[in-house]
C-alpha positions, 0 to 999 in steps of 0.5 A: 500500500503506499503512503497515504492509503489506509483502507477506505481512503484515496490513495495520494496522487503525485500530483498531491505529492509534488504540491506538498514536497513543494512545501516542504522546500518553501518551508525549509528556505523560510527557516534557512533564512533565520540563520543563513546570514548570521555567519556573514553579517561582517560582510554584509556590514560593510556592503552596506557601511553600518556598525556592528550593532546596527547589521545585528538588525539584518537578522532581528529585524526578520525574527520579529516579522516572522514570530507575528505572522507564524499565529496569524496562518491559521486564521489567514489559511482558513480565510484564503485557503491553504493553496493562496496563502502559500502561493502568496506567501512564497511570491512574497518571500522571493520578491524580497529575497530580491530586493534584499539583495539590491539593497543599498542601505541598512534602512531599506535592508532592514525594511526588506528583511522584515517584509521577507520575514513577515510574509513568508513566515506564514509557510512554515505552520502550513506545512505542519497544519497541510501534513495532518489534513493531507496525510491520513493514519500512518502516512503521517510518521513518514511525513512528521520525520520529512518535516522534522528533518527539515525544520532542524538541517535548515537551522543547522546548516543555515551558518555553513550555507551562508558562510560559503555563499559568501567567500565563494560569490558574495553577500548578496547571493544569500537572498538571490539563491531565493528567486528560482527556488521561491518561483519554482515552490509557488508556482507548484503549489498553485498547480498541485495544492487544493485541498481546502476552499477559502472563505471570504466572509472572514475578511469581514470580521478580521481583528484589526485591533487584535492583529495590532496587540499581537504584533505589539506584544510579540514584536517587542517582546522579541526585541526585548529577548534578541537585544536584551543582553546586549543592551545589559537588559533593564539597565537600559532604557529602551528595554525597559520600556519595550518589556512594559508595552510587551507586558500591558499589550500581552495582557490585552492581546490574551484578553481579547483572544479569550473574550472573542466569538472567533477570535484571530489566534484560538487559544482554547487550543491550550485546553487540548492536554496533548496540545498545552505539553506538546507546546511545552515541548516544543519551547523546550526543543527550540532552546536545544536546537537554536541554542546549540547552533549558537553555542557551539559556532560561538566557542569554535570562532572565539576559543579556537579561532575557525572561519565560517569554512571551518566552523560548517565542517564541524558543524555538518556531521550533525546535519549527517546524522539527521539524514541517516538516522531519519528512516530509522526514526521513521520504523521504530515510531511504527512499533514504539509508543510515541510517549517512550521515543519523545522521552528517549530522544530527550534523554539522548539530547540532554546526553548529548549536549551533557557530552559536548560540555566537556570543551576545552580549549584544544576542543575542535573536530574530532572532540565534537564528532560524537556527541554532535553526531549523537545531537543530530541522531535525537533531533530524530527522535524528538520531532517524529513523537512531539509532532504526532502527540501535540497536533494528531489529537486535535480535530480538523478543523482546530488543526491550522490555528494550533499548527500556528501557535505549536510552531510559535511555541518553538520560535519563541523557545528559540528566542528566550534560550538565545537571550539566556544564554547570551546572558549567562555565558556573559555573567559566566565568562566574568565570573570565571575570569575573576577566578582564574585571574585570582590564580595567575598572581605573582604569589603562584609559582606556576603563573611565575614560571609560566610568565618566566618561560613565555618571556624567554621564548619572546625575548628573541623577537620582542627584546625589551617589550618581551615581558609586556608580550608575555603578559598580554598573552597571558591575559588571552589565556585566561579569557580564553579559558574563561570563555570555555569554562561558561561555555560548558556551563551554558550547556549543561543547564541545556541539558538540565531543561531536557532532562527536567522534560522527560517525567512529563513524557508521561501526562501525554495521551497516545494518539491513534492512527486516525487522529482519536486518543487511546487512555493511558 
């Protein structure tokens, strides 16, 4: 029997077939962008002459756009159907993929990348609402695995991609690499998707002031968690005030959810048990997935000096072991309680990340090989499970609006992971280097004769400014140290939030195949 036949149901067509591998690519190309200029923003820098806190905005800017579209899909979706929503959102998506590439200027990049980030955010719940009404029964873990895997390579190898886009052609070739591609998935998704009508009416009764306090809630409030940090939080004032709007029009955007007939984003959803921990799971996932994207990049250009070649390297054996290990995912979720593989995978990322927080400061590929390919091997065993138990429990027709809000849940994880560990590593680091410096005093005997040693080495090539090179090299030993011990510390604490979800594996209720749930 093929995939998507179950008896008394149609067999999927290819045609249904191409339309949804389609979106599949649209979505991986909307995830990719989050993190596909990150390892060029120096370059991008200084195409379009800003400072470095400014480019930052190149990346922030899409964030924010993005986290306030990702809820809005559903409502949209039912309004327009699943077919215009991401036709359009894919034509949009490309078009300014174009226009960021032509930019000039920070001011018209940032505007570009925001629009980008807005309009083609809305591919990515699609996706996941699209896999639940398309394919029926046990199709679905076969789909859950592709679109898992998807949803972590496109983050994993966003830096990799990026980097070598850059040295090979230039910046702008981050967003060109769009166009055919953007055109290619709109183009058969209008041909090959029909599976919903749209309705119009809807338009009609849109929430124009709640549409207003979400983008005000959630576009600060990220802001407040990608700038926080570097801003030093409450200390500035800015922050201050954008966390107290987030705040006040929090309060008004849930109150006015919860009081509405039909309100823009349903979230009566959290009354679905499956629903409110899969959503909690889903938070946890996105700190593990995008935090150690950023942690280990960031330990392997400050502590061993790697460019963006050398960093993808190392990087890419965990998009390796996404590949090999999905299939494998894929059979064991037909023998194994859904329940006993979400909990497996946890534990094995909590291992995993546990592993990798053993870094020192000769630490680079063959150190990381194992635990970054068992990572990559969790991911597996994570996505397949929590999909399937947070979404294959909700009815048809609740399924576009939880699809939105499941995968804000993982944005926003993503995003409050990020800040902490921007945080912690920077309170970490100086915590640390207060200790270490504490032991490298004129009063240790090792310190001494450490410095004694690197100054006869110098004395050859600095002469009379050899001791003073010596000192200076020190000093880079201790902060490099330093830098590597908080490193260590951030993911550990990573692997304390995946183990402290296992017990809460069992509170979930297995779906059936047919999207009904089985008691404990």
């Amino acid at each position: 029997m093929q995939a998507g036949a179950q008896p008394g149901m149609p067999k999927l067509s290819w045609r249904q077939w191409a339309g949804f591998m389609s979106m599949v690519v649209g979505m991986f190309m909307a995830i990719l962008d989050i993190q596909i200029v990150s390892a060029s923003i120096t370059e991008i820098q200084a195409g379009l002459a800003a400072s470095p806190d400014e480019a930052a905005w190149v990346q922030t800017s899409y964030l924010i756009a993005e986290i306030v579209m990702i809820p809005l899909s559903g409502w949209l979706s039912r309004m327009l159907s699943t077919r215009v929503l991401f036709t359009a959102s894919a034509l949009g998506f490309t078009l300014f993929s174009a226009l960021c590439a032509m930019a000039t200027n920070l001011g018209a990049m940032i505007a570009f990348r925001a629009l980008q980030g807005f309009i083609g955010g809305a591919m990515i719940p699609t996706v996941f609402a699209t896999s639940f009404l398309l394919f029926p029964g046990a199709a679905r873990a076969q789909v859950s695995v592709l679109i898992g895997l998807t949803a972590t390579l496109a983050p994993t190898i966003g830096p990799t991609l990026g980097g070598w886009l850059t040295q090979a052609l230039s910046w702008h070739w981050l967003f060109l690499i769009n166009v055919p591609v953007g055109l290619a998935v709109a183009a058969s998704v209008w041909r090959f998707i029909d599976i919903d009508r749209p309705d119009l009416s809807m338009f009609r009764r849109f929430d124009w002031f709640g549409l207003a306090l979400m983008a005000t809630f959630l576009g600060s409030l990220e802001y407040v968690l990608e700038e926080g940090n570097r801003n030093d939080w409450f200390q500035d004032e800015t922050i201050c005030t954008l966390a107290a709007v987030a705040t006040v029009a929090g309060v008004a955007f849930f109150w006015r959810m919860l009081s509405e007939r039909d309100p823009l984003v349903e979230l009566r959803a959290f009354r679905n048990v499956n629903f409110a921990f899969g959503c909690l799971f889903s938070v946890v996932i996105g700190i593990g997935l995008y935090g150690a994207v950023y942690v280990v990049p960031l330990f392997l250009a400050r502590v061993r000096g790697f460019d963006s070649y050398e960093i993808g390297k190392t990087m890419f054996v965990t998009g390796l072991a996404m590949f090999f290990f999905a299939p494998v995912a894929g059979r064991v979720s037909k023998y194994l309680d859904l329940r006993w593989m979400l909990a497996f995978g946890l534990v094995v990322f909590g291992m995993s990340v546990w592993w990798l927080a053993h870094l020192t400061s000769q630490s680079s590929f063959w150190e990381l090989l194992l635990p970054q390919a068992l990572r990559g091997a969790s991911m597996m065993f994570l996505f397949l499970p929590v999909n399937q138990l947070s979404l294959g429990t909700l009815p048809p027709s609740a399924l576009k609006n939880a699809s939105g809000l499941y995968n804000l849940m993982r944005n926003l994880g993503g995003a409050v992971g990020l800040a902490l560990i921007g945080t912690i590593s920077t309170t970490r680091t100086a915590i640390h280097t207060l200790h270490l410096q504490e032991q490298v005093t004129w009063a240790r005997p090792g310190a001494e004769k450490a410095l004694h040693g690197m100054t006869s080495m110098m004395s050859a090539a600095k002469g009379a400014e050899a001791h003073l090179a010596a000192l200076k090299r020190m000093a880079m030993m201790v902060n490099r140290e330093a830098l590597t011990l908080a490193y260590n510390d951030v993911l550990l604490l990573m692997a304390l939030c995946f183990f402290l979800a296992v017990p809460l594996t069992f509170l979930l209720v297995r779906p059936k195949m047919g999207g009904s749930v089985e008691a404990h």
